[in-house]
N, C-alpha and C positions, 0 to 999 in steps of 0.2 A: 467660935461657937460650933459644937459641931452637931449634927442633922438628926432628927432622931429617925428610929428605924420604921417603916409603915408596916403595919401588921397588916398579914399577905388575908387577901379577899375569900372569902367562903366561896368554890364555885356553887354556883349555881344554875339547875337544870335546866335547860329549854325545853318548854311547852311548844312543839314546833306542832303537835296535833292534840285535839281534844282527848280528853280522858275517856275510856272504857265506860263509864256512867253517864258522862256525856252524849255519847254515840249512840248509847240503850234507850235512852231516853226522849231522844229523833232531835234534838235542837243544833243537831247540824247535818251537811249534806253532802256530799263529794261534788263538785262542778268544775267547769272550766270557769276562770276567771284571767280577764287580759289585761296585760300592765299597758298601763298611760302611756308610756315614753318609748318603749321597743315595740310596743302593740304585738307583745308575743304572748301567747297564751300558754295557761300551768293548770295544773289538776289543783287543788285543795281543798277545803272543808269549808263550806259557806255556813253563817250561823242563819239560824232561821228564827230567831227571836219575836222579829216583826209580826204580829197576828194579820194585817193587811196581809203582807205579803205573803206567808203562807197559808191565807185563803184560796189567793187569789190564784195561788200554785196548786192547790186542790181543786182549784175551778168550782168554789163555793161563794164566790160574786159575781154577778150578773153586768153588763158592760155598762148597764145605767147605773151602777153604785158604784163602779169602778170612777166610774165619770166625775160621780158627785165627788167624790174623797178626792179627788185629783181637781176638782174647783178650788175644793176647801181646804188644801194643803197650798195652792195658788198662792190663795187670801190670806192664809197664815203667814205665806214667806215674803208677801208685797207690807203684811204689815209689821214686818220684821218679830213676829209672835213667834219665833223660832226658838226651840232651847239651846243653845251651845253648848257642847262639852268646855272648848277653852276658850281665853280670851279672843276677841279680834282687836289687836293695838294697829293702828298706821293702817286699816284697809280700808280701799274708797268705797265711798259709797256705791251701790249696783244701781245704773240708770245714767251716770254720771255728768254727761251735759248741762243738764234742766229741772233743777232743782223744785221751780212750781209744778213740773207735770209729775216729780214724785211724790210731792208733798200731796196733791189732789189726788192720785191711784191709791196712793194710803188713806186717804181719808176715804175714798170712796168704796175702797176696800173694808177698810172698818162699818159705813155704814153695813154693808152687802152681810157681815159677819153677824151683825146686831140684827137686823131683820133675818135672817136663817135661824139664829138662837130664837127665836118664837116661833119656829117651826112646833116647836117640838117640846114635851115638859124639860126643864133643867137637867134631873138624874138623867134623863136617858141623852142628851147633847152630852152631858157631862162622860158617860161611858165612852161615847162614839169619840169624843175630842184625845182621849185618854189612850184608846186605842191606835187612831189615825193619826194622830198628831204626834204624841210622844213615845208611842211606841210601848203603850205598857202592857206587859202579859197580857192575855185574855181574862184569864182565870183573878188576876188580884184587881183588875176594872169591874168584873160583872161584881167581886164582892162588895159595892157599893151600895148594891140592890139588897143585899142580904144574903146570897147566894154562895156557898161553899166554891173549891175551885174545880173539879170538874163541870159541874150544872154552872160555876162563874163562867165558862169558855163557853160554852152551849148557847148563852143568855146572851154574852157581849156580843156573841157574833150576831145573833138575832135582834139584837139593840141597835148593831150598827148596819145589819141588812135596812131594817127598820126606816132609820136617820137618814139613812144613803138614796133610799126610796123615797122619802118622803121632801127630801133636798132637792133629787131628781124633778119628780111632779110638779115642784112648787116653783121653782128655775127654769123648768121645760128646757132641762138637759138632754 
């Protein structure tokens, strides 16, 4: 029997730096970034996607909302409310010992999450979760409220100064 022939691959470009409308557009940034394993450091393009995080790099959060969002990202990861990109098959669980005292930091974490959600009405938790938590634009969170996407970025962030503040107070963060 004999083999058939493979049809040769289309190369295909490396994207090894962001695009010209990319870079125009500020959602990325030139930085140093250090590898895990050699701990050497390389110049590249950081994305700034994150709206936290490029607040926080404007230094348009305050260290008691810094704070709050860094509780409430805590309690999201203790109660595994985490979104994954891919699977986790075969990994242990984090805590790994003593299974009653994870099962009790999660429940007590959930409670902790259920009382903050009455901080505050729904829509605007709902913005600040959206933001903090999964990372979603500024601008297509604040459209929740009714808000187009520049006045949406203006809004979320004010929503989640807001949230952050008012988490803060209420925690005596």
């Amino acid at each position: 029997m004999s083999r058939r022939k493979r049809k040769s691959m289309v190369p295909v470009e490396a994207l090894d730096t962001p695009t010209d409308e990319q870079l125009a557009q500020g959602g990325y940034k030139r930085d140093f970034v250090t590898h895990v394993e050699s701990n050497t450091k390389a110049m590249a393009f950081v994305s700034s996607h994150d709206p936290v995080e490029r607040w926080r790099r404007d230094g348009r959060l305050s260290d008691s909302q810094l704070t709050a969002i860094a509780f409430l990202r805590r309690l999201w990861a203790i109660t595994g409310l985490s979104q994954r990109v891919t699977a986790s098959y075969g990994e242990r669980i984090p805590g790994g010992g003593c299974n009653e005292h994870r099962v009790v930091s999660e429940i007590e974490a959930r409670q902790d999450l259920h009382r903050i959600q009455g901080y505050v009405p729904k829509v605007y938790y709902d913005v600040f979760e959206n933001c903090c938590r999964h990372g979603m634009p500024a601008g297509v969170a604040g459209e929740a409220l009714g808000y187009g996407s520049r006045s949406g970025d203006i809004r979320a962030h004010q929503i989640v100064c807001f949230v952050a503040d008012v988490v803060s107070m209420m925690e005596r963060l």
